[in-house]
KOLRO-920201 format. One record per residue (C-alpha): residue number from 1; residue in one letter; x, y, z. Coordinates in steps of 0.05 Angstrom, whole numbers, plus 5000, padded with zeros to 4 digits. Example, Ala and Ser with C-alpha at 12.3 -4.5 7.8 and 13.67 -1.06 7.14 Angstrom:
2
<atom nr="1" rest="A" X="5246" Y="4910" Z="5156"/>
<atom nr="2" rest="S" X="5273" Y="4979" Z="5143"/>
***
This chain:
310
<atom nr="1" rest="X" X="1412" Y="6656" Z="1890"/>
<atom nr="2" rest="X" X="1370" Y="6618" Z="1947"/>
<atom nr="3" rest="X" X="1436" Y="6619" Z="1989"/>
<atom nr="4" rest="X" X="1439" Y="6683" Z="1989"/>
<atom nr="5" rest="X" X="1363" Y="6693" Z="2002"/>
<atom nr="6" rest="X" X="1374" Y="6648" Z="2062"/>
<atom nr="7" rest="X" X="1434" Y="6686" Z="2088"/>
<atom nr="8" rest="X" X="1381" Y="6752" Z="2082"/>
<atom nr="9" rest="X" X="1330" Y="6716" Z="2115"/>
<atom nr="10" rest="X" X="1381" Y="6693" Z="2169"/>
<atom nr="11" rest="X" X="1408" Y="6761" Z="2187"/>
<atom nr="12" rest="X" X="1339" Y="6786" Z="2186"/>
<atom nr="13" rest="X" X="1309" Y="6740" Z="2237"/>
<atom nr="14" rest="X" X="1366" Y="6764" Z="2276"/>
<atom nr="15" rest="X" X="1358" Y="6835" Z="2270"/>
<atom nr="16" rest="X" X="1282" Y="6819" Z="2289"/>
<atom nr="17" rest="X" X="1304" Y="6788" Z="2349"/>
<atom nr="18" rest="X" X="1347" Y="6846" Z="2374"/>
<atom nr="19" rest="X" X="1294" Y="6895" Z="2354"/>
<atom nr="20" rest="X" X="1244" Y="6855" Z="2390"/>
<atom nr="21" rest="X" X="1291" Y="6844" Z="2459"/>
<atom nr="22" rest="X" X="1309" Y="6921" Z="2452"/>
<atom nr="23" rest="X" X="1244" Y="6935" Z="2448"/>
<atom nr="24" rest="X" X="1221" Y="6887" Z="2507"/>
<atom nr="25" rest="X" X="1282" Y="6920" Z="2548"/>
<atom nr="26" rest="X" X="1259" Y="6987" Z="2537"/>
<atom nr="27" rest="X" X="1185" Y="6968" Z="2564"/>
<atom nr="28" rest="X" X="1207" Y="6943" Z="2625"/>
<atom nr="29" rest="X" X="1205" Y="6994" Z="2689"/>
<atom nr="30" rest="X" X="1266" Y="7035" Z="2702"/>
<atom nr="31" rest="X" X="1294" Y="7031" Z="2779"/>
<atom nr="32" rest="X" X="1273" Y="7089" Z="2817"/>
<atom nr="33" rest="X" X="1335" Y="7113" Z="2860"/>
<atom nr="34" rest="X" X="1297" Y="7127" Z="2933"/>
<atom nr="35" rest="X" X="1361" Y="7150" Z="2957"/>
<atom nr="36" rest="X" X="1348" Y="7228" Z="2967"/>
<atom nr="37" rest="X" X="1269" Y="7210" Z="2978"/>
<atom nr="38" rest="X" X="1297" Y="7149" Z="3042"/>
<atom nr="39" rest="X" X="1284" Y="7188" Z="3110"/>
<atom nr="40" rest="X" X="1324" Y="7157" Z="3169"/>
<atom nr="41" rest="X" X="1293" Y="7140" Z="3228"/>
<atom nr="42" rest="X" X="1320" Y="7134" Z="3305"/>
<atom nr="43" rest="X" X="1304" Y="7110" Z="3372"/>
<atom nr="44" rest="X" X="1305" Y="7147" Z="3434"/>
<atom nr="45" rest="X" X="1373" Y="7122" Z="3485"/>
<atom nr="46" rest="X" X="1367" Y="7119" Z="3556"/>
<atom nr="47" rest="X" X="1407" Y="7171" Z="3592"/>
<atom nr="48" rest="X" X="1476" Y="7152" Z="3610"/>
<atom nr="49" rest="X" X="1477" Y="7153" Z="3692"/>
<atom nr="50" rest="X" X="1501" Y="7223" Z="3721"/>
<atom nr="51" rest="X" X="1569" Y="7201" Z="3759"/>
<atom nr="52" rest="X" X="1606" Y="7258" Z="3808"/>
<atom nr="53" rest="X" X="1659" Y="7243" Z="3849"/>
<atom nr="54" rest="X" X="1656" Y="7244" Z="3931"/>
<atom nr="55" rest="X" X="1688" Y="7237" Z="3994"/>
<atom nr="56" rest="X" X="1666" Y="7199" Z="4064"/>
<atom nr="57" rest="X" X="1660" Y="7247" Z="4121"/>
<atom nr="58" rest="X" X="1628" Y="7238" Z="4195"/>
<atom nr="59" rest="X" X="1566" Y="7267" Z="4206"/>
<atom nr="60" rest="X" X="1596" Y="7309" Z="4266"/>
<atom nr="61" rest="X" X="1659" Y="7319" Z="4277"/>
<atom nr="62" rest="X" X="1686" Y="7362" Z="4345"/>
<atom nr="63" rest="X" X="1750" Y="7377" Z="4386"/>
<atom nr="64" rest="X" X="1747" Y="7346" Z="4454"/>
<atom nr="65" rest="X" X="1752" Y="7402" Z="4502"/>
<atom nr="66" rest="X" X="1818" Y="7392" Z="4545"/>
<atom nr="67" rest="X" X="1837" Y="7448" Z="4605"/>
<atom nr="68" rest="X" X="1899" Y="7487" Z="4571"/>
<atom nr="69" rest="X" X="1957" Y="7474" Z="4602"/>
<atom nr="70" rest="X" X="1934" Y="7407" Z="4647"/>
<atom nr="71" rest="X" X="1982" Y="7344" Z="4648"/>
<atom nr="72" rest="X" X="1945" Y="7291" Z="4613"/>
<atom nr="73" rest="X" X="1938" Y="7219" Z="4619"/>
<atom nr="74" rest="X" X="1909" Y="7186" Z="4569"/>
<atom nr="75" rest="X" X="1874" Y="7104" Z="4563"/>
<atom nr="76" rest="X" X="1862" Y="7112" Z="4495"/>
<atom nr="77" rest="X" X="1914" Y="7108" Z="4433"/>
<atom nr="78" rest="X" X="1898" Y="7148" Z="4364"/>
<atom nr="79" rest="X" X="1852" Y="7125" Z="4317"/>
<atom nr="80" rest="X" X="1815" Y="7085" Z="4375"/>
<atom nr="81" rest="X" X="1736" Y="7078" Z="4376"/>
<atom nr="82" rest="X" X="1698" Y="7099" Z="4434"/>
<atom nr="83" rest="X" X="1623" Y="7102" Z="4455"/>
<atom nr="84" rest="X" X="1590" Y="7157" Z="4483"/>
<atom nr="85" rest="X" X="1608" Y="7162" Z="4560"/>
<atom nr="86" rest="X" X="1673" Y="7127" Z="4548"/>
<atom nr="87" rest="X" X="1728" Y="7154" Z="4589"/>
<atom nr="88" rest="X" X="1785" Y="7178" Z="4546"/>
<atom nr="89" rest="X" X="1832" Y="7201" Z="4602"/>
<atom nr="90" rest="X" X="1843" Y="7243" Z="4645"/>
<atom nr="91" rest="X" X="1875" Y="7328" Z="4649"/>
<atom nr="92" rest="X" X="1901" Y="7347" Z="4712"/>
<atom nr="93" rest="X" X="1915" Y="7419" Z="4724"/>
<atom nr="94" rest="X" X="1975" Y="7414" Z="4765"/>
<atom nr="95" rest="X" X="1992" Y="7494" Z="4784"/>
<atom nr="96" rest="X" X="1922" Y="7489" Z="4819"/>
<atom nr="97" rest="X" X="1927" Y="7418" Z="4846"/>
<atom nr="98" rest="X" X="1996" Y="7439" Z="4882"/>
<atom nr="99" rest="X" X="1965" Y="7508" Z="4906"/>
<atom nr="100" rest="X" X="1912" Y="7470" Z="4937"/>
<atom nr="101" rest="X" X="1956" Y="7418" Z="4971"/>
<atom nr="102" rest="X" X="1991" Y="7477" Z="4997"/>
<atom nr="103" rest="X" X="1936" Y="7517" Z="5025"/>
<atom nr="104" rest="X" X="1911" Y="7446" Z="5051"/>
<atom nr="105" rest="X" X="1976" Y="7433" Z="5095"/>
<atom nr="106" rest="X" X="1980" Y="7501" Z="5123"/>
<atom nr="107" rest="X" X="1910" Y="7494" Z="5147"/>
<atom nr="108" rest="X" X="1921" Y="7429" Z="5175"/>
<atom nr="109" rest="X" X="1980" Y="7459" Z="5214"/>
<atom nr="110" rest="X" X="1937" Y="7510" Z="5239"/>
<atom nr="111" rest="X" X="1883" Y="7464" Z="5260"/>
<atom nr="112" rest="X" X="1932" Y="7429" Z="5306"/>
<atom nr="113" rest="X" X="1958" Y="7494" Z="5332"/>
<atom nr="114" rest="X" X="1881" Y="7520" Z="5352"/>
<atom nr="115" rest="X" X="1867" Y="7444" Z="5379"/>
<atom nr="116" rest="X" X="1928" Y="7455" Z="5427"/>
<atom nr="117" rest="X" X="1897" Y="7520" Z="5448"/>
<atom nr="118" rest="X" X="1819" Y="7498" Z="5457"/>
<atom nr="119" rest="X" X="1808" Y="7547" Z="5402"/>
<atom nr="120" rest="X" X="1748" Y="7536" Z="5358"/>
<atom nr="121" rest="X" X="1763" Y="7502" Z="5284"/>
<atom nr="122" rest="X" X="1701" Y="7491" Z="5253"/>
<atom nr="123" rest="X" X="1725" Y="7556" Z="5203"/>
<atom nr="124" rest="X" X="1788" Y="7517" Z="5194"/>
<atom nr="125" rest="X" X="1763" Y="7463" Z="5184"/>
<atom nr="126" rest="X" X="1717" Y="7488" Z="5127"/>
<atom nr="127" rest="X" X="1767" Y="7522" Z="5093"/>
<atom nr="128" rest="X" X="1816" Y="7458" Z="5092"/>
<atom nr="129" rest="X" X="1741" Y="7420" Z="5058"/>
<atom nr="130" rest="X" X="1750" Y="7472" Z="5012"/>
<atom nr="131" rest="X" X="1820" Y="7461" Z="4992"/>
<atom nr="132" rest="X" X="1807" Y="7396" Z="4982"/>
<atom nr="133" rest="X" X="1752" Y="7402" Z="4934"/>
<atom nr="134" rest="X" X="1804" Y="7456" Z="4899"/>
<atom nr="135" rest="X" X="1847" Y="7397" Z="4889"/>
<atom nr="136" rest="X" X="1802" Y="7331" Z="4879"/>
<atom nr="137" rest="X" X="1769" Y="7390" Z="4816"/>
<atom nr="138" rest="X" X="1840" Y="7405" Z="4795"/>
<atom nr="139" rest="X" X="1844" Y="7329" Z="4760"/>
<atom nr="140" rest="X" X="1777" Y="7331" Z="4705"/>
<atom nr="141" rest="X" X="1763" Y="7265" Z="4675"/>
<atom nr="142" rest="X" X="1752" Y="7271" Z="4583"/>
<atom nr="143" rest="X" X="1703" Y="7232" Z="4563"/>
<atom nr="144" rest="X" X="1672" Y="7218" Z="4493"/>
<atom nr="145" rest="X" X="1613" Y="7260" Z="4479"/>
<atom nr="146" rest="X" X="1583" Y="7204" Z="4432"/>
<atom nr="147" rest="X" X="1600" Y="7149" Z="4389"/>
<atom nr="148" rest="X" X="1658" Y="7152" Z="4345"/>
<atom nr="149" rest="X" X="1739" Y="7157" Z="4326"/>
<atom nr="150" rest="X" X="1782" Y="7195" Z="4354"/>
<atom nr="151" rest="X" X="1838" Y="7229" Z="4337"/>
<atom nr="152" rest="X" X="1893" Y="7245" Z="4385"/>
<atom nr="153" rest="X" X="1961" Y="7295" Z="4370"/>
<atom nr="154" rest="X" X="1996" Y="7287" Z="4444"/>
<atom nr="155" rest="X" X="2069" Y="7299" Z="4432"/>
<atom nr="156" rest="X" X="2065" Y="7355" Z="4469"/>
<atom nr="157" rest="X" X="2034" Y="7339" Z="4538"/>
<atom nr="158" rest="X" X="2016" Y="7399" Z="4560"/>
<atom nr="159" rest="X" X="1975" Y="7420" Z="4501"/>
<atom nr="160" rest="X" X="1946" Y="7349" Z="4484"/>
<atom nr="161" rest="X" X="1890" Y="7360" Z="4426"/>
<atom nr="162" rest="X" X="1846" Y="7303" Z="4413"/>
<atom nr="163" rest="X" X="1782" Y="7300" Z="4369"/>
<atom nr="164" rest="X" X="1722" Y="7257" Z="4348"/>
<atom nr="165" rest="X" X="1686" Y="7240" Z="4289"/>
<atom nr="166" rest="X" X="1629" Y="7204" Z="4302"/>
<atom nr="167" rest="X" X="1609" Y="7136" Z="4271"/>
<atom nr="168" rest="X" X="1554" Y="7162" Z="4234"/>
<atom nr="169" rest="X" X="1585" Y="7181" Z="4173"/>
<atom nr="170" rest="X" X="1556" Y="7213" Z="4096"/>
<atom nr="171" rest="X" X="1581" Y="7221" Z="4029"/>
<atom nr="172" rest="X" X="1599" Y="7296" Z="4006"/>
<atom nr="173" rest="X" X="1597" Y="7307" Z="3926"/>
<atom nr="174" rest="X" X="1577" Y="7367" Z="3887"/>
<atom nr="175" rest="X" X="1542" Y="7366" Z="3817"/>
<atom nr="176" rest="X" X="1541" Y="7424" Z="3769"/>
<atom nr="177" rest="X" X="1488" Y="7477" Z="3750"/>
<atom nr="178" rest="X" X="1476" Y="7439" Z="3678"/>
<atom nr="179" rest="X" X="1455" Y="7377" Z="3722"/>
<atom nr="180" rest="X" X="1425" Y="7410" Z="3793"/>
<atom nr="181" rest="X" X="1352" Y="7391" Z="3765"/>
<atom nr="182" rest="X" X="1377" Y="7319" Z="3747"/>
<atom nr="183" rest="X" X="1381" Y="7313" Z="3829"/>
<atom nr="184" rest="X" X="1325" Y="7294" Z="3876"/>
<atom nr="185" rest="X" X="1330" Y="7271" Z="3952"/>
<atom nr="186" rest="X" X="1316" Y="7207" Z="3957"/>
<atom nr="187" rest="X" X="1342" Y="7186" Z="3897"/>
<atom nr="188" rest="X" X="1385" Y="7120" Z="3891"/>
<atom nr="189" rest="X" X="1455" Y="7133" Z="3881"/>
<atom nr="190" rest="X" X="1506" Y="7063" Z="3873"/>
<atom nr="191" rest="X" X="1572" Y="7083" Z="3899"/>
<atom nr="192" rest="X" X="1639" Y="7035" Z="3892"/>
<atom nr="193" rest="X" X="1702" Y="7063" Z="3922"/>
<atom nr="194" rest="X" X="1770" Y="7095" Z="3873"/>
<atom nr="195" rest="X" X="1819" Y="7036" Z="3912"/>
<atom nr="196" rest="X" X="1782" Y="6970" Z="3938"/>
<atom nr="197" rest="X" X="1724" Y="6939" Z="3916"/>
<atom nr="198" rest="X" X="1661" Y="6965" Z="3968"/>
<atom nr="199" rest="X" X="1603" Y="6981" Z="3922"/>
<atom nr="200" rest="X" X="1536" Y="6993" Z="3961"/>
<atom nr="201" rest="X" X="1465" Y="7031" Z="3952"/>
<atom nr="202" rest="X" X="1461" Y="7090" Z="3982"/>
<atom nr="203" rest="X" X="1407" Y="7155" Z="3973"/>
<atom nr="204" rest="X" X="1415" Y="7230" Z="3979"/>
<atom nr="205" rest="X" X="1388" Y="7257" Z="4034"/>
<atom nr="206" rest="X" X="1401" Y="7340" Z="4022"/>
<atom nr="207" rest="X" X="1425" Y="7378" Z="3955"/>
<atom nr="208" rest="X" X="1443" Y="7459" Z="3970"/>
<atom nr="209" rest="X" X="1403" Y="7511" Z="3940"/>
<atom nr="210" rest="X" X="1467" Y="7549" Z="3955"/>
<atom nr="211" rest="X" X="1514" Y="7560" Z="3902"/>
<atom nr="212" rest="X" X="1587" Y="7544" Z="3909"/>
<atom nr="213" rest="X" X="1620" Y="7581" Z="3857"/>
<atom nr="214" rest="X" X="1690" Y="7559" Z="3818"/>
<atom nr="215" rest="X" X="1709" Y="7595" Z="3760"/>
<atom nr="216" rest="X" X="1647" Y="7608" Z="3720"/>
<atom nr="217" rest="X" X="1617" Y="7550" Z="3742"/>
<atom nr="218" rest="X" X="1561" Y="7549" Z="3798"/>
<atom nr="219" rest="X" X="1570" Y="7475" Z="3833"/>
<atom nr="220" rest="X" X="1522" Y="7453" Z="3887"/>
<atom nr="221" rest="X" X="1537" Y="7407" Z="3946"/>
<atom nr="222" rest="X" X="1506" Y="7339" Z="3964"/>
<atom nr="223" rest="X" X="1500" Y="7293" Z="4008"/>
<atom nr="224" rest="X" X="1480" Y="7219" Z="4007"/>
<atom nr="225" rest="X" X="1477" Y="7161" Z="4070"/>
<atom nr="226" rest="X" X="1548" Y="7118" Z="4080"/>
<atom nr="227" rest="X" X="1550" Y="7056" Z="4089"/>
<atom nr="228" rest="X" X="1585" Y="7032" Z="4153"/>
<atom nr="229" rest="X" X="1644" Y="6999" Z="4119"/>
<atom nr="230" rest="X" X="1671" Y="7062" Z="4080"/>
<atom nr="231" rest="X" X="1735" Y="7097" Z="4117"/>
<atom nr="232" rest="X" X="1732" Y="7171" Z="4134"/>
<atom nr="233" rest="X" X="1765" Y="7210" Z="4085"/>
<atom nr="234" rest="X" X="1755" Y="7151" Z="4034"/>
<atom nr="235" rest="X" X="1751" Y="7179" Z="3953"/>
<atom nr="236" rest="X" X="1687" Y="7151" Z="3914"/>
<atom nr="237" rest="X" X="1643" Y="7152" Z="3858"/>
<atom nr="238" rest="X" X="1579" Y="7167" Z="3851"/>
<atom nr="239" rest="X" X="1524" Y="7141" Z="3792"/>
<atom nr="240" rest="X" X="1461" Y="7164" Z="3793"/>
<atom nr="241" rest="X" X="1408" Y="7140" Z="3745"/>
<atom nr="242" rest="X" X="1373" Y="7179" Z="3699"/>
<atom nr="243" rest="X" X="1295" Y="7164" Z="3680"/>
<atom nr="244" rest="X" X="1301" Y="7219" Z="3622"/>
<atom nr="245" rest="X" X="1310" Y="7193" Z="3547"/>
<atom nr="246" rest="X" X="1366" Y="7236" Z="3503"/>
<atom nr="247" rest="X" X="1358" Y="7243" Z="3422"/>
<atom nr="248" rest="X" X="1409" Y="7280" Z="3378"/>
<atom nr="249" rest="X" X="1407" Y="7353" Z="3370"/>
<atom nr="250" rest="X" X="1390" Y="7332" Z="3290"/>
<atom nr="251" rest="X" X="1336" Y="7302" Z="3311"/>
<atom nr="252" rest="X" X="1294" Y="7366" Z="3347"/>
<atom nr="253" rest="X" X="1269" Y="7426" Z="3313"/>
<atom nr="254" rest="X" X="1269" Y="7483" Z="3348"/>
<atom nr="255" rest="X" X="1224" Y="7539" Z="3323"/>
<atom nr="256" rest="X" X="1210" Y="7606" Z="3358"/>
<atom nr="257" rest="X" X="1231" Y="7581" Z="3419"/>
<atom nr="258" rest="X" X="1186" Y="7511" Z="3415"/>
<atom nr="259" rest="X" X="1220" Y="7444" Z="3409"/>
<atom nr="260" rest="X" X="1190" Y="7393" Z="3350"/>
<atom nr="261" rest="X" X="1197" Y="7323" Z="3342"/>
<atom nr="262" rest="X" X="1176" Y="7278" Z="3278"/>
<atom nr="263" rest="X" X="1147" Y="7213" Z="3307"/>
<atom nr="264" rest="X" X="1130" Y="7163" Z="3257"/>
<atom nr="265" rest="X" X="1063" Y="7129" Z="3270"/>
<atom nr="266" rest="X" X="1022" Y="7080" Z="3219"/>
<atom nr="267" rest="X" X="1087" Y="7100" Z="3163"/>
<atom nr="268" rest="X" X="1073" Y="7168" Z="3170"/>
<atom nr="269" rest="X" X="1104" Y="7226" Z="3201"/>
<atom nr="270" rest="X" X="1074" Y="7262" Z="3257"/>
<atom nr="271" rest="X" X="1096" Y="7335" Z="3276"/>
<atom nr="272" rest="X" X="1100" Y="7328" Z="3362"/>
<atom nr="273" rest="X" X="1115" Y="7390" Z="3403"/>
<atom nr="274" rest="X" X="1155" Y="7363" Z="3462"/>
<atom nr="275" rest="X" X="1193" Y="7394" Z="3529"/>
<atom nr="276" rest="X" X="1272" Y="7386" Z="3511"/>
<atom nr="277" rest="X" X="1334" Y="7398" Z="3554"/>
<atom nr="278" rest="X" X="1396" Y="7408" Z="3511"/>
<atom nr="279" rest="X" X="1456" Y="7384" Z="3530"/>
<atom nr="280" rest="X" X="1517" Y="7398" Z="3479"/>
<atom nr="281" rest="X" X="1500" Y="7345" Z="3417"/>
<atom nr="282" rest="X" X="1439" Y="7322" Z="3454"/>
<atom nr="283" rest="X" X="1365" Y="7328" Z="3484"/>
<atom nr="284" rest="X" X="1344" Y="7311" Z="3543"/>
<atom nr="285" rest="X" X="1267" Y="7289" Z="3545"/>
<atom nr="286" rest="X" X="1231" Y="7250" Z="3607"/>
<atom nr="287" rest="X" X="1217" Y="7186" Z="3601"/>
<atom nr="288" rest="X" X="1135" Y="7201" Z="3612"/>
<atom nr="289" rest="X" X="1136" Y="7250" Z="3548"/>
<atom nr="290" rest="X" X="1173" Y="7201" Z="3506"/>
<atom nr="291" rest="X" X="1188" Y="7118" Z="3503"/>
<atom nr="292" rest="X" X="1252" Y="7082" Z="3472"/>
<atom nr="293" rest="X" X="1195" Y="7041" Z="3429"/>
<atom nr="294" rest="X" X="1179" Y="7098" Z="3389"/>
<atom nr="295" rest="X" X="1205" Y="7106" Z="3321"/>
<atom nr="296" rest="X" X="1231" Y="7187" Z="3317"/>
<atom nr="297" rest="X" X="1250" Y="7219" Z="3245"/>
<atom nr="298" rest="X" X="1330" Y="7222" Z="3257"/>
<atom nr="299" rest="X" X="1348" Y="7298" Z="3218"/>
<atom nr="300" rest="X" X="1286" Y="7338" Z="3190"/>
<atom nr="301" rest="X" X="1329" Y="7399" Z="3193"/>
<atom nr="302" rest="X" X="1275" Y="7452" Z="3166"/>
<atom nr="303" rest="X" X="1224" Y="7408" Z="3140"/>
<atom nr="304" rest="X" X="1157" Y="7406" Z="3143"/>
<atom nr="305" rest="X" X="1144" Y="7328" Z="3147"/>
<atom nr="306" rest="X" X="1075" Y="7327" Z="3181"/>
<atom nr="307" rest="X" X="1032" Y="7273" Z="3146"/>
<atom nr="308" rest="X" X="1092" Y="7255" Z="3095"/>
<atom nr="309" rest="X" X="1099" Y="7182" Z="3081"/>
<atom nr="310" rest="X" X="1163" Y="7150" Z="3117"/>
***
């Protein structure tokens, strides 16, 4: 009889004990799943630098005037350099240089003939003066109208072409209508050539207000300084740093035309109207209206978070 009271008293204690644990497990505080409630939060980036491509070209470029027709002799070879002033050769026009020389001999025959007379020659004489200016003028000396290169086609010599580009030289690009305002002269610009390794500094000095159209797509010309050791013609690439700050699309509201951002200040967020560029997935904001330090509510989509704990 008392074993089996024991054994009651046994399996008693232990129901006890897993009423009492239940019970203690039941008092203790459920997990709260914050999941849906968690709000993610972003940075602002920095702007990815603007890069065009470009091409060096002289600042002035010109065809060295040459007489049509003359026979020229050239001291220069193609692809020489030259300084303003710097003879280049010369262009004789022979049809008037022989026509000369004629007229010259005839008159000195008939100086000789008026001598043997006692006739006067002082006309004759003038006229010969003049012949021989004809044909000193007939041979015309090119020079180089300023510093540069030139370029010289003389296989035929009769019709010898030359031109120069001068050793001033600029960068031509062109940037797009999306990125026209991301532009301003002045501006720093790092350029590094397509084949070598020259890499310099340089600065725009103009950007077109004039449209150059191609396809639906307005592009605008310009220009930025060239450093010495670029070659004409030579294919680059242009960066140009940004100061503007970008956030994703998610991350701007954009009601009746206004853009909104969430900024999170003191764990709460704050409803900020801001000025917004969009670019496909992204918004462009400057730099003054917004820092990469501050802490931006990453998709409120519709929400009215103003004030809400974050």
């Amino acid at each position: 009889m008392f074993k089996n009271r024991k054994t009651k008293w046994v399996l008693g204690g232990l129901v006890g004990v897993a009423v009492i644990g239940s019970g203690a497990y039941m008092m203790q505080p459920t997990p709260k799943d914050n999941k849906d409630d968690e709000i993610a939060t972003i940075h602002a980036t920095k702007m990815d630098p603007l890069s065009e491509s470009g091409v060096v070209k002289a600042d002035h470029q010109q065809d060295v005037k040459v007489p049509e027709g003359a026979q020229v002799t050239l001291y220069i070879n193609d692809g020489a350099t030259v300084q303003a002033g710097d003879v280049i050769g010369l262009a004789t026009d022979t049809e008037a240089q022989n026509e000369a020389q004629h007229k010259w001999s005839e008159l000195q025959t008939q100086i000789a003939n008026a001598q043997a007379q006692g006739d006067d020659t002082q006309d004759l004489q003038k006229e010969q003066r003049e012949a021989q200016e004809a044909y000193n003028k007939a041979t015309k000396t090119i020079v180089a109208p300023y510093d540069g290169m030139l370029s010289i086609d003389d296989q035929d010599t009769t019709n010898v072409k030359i031109a120069i580009s001068s050793s001033t030289r600029y960068i031509d690009s062109s940037v797009t209508d999306y990125d026209y305002d991301r532009l301003s002269t002045g501006a720093t610009v790092k350029v590094a050539t397509n084949s070598g390794n020259v890499k310099t500094d340089e600065k725009i000095t103009s950007i077109s207000e004039i449209a150059k159209e191609s396809g639906k797509v307005a592009n605008y010309t310009f220009k930025t300084t060239a450093a010495s050791n670029y070659r004409l013609g030579q294919q680059v690439t242009l960066k140009i740093a940004q100061d503007d700050v970008v956030l994703p699309k998610s991350a701007v509201q954009d009601k009746d035309g206004k853009k909104y951002i969430y900024v999170v200040d003191e764990g709460k967020a704050k409803k900020q109207a801001i000025k917004a560029t969009q670019t496909g997935d992204t918004y462009a904001i400057s730099k003054d209206d917004l820092s990469t330090d501050v802490k931006i509510v990453k998709d409120p989509g519709n929400k009215d978070l103003d004030g809400k704990k974050i």
